[in-house]
MMTF fields as JSON, N, C-alpha, C and O atoms, coordinates in Angstrom:
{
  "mmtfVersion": "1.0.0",
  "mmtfProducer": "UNKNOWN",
  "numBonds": 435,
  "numAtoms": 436,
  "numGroups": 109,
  "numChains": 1,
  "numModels": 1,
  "chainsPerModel": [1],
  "groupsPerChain": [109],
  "chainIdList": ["A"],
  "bondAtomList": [4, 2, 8, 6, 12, 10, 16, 14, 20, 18, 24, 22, 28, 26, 32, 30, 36, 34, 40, 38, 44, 42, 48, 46, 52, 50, 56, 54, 60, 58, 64, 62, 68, 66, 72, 70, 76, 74, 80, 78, 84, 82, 88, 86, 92, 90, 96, 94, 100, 98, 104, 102, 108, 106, 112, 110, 116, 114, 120, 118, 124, 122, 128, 126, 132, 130, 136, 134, 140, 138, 144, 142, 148, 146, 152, 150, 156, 154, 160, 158, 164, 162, 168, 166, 172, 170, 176, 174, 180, 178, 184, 182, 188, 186, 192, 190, 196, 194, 200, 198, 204, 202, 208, 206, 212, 210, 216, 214, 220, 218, 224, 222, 228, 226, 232, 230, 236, 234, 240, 238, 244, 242, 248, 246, 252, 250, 256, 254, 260, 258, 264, 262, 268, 266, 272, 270, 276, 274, 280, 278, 284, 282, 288, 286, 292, 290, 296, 294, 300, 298, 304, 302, 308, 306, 312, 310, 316, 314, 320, 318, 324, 322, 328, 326, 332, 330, 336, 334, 340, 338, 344, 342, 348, 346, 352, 350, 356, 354, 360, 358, 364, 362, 368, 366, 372, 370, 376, 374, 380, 378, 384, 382, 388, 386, 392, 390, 396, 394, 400, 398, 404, 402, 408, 406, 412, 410, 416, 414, 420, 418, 424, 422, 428, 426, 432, 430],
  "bondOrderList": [1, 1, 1, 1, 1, 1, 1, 1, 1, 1, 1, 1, 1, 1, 1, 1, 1, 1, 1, 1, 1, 1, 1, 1, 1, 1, 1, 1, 1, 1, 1, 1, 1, 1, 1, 1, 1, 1, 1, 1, 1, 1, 1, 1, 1, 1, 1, 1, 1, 1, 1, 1, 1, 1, 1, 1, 1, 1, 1, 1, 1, 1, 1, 1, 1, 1, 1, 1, 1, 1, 1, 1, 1, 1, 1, 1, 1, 1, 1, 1, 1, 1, 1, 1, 1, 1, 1, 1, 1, 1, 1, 1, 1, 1, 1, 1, 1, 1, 1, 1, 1, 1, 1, 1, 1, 1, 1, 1],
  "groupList": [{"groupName": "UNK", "atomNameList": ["N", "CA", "C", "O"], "elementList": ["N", "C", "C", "O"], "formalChargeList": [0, 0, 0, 0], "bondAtomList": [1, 0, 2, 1, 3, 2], "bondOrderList": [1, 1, 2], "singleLetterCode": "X", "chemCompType": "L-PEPTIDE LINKING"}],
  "groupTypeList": [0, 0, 0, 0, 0, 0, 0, 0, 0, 0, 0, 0, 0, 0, 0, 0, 0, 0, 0, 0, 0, 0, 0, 0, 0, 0, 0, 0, 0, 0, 0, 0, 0, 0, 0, 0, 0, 0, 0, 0, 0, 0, 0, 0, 0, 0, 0, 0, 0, 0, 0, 0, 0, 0, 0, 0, 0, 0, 0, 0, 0, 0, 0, 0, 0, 0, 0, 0, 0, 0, 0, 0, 0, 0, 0, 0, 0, 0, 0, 0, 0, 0, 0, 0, 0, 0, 0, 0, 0, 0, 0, 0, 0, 0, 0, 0, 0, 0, 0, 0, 0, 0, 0, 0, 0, 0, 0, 0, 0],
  "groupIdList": [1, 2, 3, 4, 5, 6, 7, 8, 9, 10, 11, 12, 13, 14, 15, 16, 17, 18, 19, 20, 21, 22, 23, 24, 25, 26, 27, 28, 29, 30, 31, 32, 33, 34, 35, 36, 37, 38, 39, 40, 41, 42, 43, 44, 45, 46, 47, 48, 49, 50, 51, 52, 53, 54, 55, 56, 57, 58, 59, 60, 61, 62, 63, 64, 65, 66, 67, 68, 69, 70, 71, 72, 73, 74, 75, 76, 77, 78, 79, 80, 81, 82, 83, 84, 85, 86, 87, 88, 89, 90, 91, 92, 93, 94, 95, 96, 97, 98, 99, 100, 101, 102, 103, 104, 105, 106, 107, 108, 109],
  "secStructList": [7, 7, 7, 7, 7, 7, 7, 7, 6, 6, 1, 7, 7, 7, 7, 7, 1, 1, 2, 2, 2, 2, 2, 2, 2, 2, 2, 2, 2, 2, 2, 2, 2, 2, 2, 2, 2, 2, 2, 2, 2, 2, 2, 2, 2, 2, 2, 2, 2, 2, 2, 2, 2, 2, 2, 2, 2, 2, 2, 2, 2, 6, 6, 6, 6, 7, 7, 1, 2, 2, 2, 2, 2, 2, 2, 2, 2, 2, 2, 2, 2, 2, 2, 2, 2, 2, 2, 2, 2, 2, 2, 2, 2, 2, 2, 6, 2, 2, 2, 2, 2, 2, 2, 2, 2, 2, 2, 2, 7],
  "xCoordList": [60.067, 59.358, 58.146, 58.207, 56.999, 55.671, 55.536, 55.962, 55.031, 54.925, 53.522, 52.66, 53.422, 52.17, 51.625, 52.114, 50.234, 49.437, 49.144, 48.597, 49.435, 48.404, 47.401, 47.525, 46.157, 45.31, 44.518, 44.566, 43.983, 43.708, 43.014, 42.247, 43.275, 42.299, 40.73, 39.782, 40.48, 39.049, 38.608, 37.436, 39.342, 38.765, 38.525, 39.23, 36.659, 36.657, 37.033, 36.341, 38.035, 38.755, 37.518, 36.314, 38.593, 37.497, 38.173, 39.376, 37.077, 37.432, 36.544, 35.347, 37.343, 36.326, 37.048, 38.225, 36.249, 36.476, 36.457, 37.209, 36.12, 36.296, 36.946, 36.638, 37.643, 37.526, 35.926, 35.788, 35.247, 33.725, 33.044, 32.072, 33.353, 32.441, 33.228, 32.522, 34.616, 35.516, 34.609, 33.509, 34.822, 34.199, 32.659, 32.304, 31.973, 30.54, 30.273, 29.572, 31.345, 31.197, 31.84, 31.365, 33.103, 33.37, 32.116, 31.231, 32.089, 30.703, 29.349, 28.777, 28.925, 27.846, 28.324, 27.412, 29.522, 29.923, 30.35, 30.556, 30.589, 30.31, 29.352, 29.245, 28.469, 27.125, 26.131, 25.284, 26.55, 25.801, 26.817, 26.321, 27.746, 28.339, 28.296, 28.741, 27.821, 27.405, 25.874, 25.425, 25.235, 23.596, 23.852, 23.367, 24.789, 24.533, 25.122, 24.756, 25.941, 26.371, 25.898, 26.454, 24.531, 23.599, 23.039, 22.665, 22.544, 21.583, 21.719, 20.985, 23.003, 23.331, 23.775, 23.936, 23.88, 24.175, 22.894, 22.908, 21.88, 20.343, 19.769, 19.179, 20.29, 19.834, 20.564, 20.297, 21.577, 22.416, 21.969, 21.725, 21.776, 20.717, 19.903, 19.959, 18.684, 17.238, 17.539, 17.097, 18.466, 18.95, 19.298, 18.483, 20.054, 20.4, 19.593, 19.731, 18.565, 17.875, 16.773, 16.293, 16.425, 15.186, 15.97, 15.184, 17.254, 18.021, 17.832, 17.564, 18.05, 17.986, 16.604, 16.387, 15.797, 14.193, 13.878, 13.529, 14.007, 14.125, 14.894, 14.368, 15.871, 16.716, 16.253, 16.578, 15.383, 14.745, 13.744, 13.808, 12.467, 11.796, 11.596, 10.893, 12.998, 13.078, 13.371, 12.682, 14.418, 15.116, 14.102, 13.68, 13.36, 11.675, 10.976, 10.873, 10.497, 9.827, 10.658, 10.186, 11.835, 12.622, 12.894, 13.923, 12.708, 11.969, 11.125, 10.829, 10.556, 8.923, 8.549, 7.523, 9.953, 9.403, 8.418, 7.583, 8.299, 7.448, 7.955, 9.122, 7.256, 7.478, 8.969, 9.695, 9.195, 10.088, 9.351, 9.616, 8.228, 7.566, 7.431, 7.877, 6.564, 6.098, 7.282, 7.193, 8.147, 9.911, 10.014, 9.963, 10.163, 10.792, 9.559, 9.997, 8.187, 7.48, 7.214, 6.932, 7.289, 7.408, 8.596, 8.549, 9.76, 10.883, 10.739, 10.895, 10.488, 10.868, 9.495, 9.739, 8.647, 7.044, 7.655, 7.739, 8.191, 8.878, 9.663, 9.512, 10.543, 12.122, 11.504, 11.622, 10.723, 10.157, 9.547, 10.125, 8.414, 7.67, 8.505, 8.055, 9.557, 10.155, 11.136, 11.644, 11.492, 12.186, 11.475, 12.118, 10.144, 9.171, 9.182, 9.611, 8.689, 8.277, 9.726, 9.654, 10.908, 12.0, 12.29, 12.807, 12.038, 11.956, 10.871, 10.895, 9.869, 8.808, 8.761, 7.997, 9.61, 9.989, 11.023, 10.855, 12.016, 13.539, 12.443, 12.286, 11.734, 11.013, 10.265, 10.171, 9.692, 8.695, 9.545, 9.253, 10.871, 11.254, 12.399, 12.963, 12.867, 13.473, 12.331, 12.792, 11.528, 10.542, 9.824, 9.223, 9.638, 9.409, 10.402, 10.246, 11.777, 12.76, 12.868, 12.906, 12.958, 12.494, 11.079, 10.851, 10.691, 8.89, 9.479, 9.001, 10.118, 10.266, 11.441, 11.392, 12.518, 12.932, 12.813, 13.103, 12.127, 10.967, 10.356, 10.314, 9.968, 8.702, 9.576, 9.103, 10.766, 11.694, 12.196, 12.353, 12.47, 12.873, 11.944, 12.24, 10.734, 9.487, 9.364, 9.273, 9.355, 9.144, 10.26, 10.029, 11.83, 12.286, 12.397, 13.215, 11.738, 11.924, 10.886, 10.82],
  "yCoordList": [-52.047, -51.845, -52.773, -53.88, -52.306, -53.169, -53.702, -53.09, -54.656, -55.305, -55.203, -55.007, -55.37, -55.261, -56.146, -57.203, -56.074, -57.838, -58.097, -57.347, -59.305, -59.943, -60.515, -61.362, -60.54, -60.39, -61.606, -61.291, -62.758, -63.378, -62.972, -62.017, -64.008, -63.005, -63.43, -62.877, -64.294, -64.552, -64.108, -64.404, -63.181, -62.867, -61.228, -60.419, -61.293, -59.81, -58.782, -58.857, -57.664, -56.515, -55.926, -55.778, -55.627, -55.011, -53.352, -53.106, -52.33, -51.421, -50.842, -51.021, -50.192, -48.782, -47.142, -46.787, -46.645, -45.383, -44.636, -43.665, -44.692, -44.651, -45.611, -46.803, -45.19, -45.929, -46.308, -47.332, -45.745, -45.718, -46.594, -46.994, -47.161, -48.157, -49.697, -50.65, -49.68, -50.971, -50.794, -51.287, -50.026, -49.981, -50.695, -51.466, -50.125, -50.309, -52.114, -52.949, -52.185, -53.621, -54.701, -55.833, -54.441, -55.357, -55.162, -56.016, -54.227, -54.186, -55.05, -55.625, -55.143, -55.524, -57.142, -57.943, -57.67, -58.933, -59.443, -60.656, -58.781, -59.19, -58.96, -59.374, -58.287, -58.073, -59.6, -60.309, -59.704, -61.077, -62.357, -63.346, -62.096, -63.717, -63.559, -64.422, -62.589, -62.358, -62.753, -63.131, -62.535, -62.993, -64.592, -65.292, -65.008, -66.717, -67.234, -68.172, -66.605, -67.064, -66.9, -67.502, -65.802, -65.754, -66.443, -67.331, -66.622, -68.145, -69.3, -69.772, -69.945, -71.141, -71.019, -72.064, -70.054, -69.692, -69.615, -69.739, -69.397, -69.601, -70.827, -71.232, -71.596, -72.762, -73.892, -75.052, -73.572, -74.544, -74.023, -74.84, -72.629, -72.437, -73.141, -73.955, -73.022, -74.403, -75.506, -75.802, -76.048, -77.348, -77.59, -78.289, -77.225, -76.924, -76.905, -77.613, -76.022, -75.422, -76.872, -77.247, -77.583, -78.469, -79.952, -80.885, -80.205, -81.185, -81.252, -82.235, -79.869, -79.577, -79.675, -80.035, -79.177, -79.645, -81.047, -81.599, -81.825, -83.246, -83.781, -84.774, -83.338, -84.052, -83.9, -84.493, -82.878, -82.053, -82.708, -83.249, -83.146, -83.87, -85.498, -86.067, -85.997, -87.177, -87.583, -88.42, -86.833, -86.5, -86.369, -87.504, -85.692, -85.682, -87.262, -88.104, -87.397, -88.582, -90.059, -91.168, -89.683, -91.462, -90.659, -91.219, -89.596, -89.474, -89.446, -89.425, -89.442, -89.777, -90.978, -91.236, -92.004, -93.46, -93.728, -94.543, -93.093, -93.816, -94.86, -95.182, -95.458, -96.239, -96.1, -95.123, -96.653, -96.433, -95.787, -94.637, -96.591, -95.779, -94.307, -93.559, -94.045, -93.039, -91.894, -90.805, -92.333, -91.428, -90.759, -89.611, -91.834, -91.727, -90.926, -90.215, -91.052, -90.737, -89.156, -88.331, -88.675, -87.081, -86.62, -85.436, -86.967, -86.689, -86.426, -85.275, -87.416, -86.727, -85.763, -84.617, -85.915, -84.834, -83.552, -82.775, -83.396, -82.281, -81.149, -79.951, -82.17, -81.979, -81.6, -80.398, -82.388, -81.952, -80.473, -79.64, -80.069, -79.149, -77.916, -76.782, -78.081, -76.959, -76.757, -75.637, -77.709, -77.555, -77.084, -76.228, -77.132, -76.579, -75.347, -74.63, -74.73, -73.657, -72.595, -71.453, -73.298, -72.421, -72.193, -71.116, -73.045, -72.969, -72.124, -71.827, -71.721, -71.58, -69.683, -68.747, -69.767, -68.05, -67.66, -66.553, -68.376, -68.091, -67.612, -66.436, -68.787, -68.484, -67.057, -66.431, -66.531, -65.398, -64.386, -63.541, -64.353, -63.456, -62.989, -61.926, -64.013, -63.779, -63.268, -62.583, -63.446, -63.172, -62.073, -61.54, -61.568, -59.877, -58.987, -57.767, -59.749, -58.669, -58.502, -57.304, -59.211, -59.188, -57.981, -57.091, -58.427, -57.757, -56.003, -55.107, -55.7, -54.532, -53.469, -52.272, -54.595, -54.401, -53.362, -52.201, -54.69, -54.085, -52.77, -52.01, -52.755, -51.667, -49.959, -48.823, -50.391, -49.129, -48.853, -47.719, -50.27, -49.497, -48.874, -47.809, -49.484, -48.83, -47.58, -46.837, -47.215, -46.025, -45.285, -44.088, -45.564, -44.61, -44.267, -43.466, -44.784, -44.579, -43.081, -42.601],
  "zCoordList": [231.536, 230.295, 230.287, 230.823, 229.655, 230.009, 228.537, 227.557, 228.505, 227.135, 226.983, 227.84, 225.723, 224.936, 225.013, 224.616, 225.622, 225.541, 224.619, 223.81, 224.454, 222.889, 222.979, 223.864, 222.422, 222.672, 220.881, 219.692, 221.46, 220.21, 219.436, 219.56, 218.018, 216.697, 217.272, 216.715, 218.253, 218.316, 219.246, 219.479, 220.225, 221.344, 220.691, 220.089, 221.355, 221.233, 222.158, 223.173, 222.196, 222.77, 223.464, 223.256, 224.542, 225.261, 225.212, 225.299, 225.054, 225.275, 226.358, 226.583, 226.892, 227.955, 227.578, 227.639, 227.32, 227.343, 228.589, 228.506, 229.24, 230.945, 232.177, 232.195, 232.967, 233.926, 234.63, 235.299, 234.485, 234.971, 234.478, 235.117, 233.183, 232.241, 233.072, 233.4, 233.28, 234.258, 235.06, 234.812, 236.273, 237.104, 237.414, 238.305, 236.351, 236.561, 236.266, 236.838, 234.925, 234.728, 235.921, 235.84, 237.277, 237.87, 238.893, 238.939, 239.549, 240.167, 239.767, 240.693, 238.712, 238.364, 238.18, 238.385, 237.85, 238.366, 239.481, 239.451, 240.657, 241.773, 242.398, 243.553, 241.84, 242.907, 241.953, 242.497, 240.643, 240.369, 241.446, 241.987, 241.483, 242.176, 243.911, 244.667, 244.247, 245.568, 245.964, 247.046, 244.725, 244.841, 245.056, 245.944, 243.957, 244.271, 245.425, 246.134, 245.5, 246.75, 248.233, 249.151, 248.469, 249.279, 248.795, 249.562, 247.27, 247.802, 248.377, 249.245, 247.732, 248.095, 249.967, 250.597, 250.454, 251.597, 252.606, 253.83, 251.818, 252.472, 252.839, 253.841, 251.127, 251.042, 251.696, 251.385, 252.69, 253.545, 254.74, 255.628, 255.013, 256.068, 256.256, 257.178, 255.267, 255.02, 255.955, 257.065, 255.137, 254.923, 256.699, 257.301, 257.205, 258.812, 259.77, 260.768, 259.575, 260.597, 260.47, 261.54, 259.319, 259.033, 259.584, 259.748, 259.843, 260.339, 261.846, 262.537, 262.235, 263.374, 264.312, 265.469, 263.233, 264.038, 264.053, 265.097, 262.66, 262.386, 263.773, 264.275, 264.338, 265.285, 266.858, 267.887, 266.574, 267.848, 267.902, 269.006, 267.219, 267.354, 267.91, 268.744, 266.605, 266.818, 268.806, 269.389, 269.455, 271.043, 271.317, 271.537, 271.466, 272.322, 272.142, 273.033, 270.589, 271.354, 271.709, 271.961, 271.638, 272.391, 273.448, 273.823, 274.35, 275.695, 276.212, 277.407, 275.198, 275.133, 275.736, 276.365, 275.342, 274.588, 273.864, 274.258, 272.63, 271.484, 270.963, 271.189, 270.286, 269.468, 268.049, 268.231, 267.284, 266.484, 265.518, 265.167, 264.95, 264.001, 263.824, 262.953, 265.073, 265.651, 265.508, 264.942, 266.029, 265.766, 264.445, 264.003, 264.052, 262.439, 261.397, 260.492, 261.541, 260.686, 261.25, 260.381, 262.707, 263.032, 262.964, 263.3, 262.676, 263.07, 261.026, 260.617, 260.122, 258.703, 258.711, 258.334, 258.929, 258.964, 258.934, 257.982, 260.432, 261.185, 260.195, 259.953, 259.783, 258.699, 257.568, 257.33, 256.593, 255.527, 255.548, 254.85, 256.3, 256.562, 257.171, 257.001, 257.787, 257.824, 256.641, 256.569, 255.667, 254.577, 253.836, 253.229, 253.373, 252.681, 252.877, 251.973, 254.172, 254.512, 254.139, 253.686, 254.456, 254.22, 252.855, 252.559, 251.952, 250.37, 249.755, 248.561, 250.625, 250.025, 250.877, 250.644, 251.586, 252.237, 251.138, 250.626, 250.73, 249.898, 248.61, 248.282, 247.966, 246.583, 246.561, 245.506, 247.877, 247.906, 247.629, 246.783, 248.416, 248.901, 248.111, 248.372, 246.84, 245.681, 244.467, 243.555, 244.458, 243.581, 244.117, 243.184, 245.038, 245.428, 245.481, 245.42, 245.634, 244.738, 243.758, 243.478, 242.899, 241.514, 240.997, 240.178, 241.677, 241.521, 242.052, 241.357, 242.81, 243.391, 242.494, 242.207, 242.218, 241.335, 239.944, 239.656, 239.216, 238.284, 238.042, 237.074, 239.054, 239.266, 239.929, 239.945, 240.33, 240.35, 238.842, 238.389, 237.995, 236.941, 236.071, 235.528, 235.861, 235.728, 235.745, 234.767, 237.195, 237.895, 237.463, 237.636, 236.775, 236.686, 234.934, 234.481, 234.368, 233.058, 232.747, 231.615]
}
């Protein structure tokens, strides 16, 4: 026997008149917690790949034998500038979906 949920006086009920209206609503909440989670999944990308050049740089010039300075000030140069550039591809490239977005719903009204 299935029992009746109870359901508080402050919570508002959800109804669907369809299975299609569920539907549409879990969909549209995992396709939002899938977006963040490609971002933050990009943005540890960034984060990686700009460590990795930072570390790539720095190994070149102490075979180099440079100096310490010299190390340390191309080795964060390096790191920064590819952290930039990767922040600054993520920003375009979230904001022309957006923009494309848009302009389909635009287009379909």
């Amino acid at each position: 026997m299935r029992q009746k949920s109870i359901v508080h006086p402050d919570q508002l009920p959800l109804r669907f008149d369809s299975r299609a209206d569920l539907d549409r609503l879990v969909e549209q909440r995992a396709a939002e917690r899938l977006e963040a989670d490609a971002f933050l999944w990009r943005l540890r990308i960034i984060s990686i790949e700009s460590l990795l050049l930072a570390g790539l740089v720095a190994g070149l010039a102490l075979a180099a034998r440079q100096p310490s300075e010299t190390i340390v000030r191309a080795a964060t140069l390096a790191g920064a500038a590819c952290f930039a550039a990767g922040m600054l591809a993520l920003g375009l490239t979230a904001g022309i979906a957006r923009l494309v977005d848009r302009i389909r719903q635009w287009r379909s009204k």
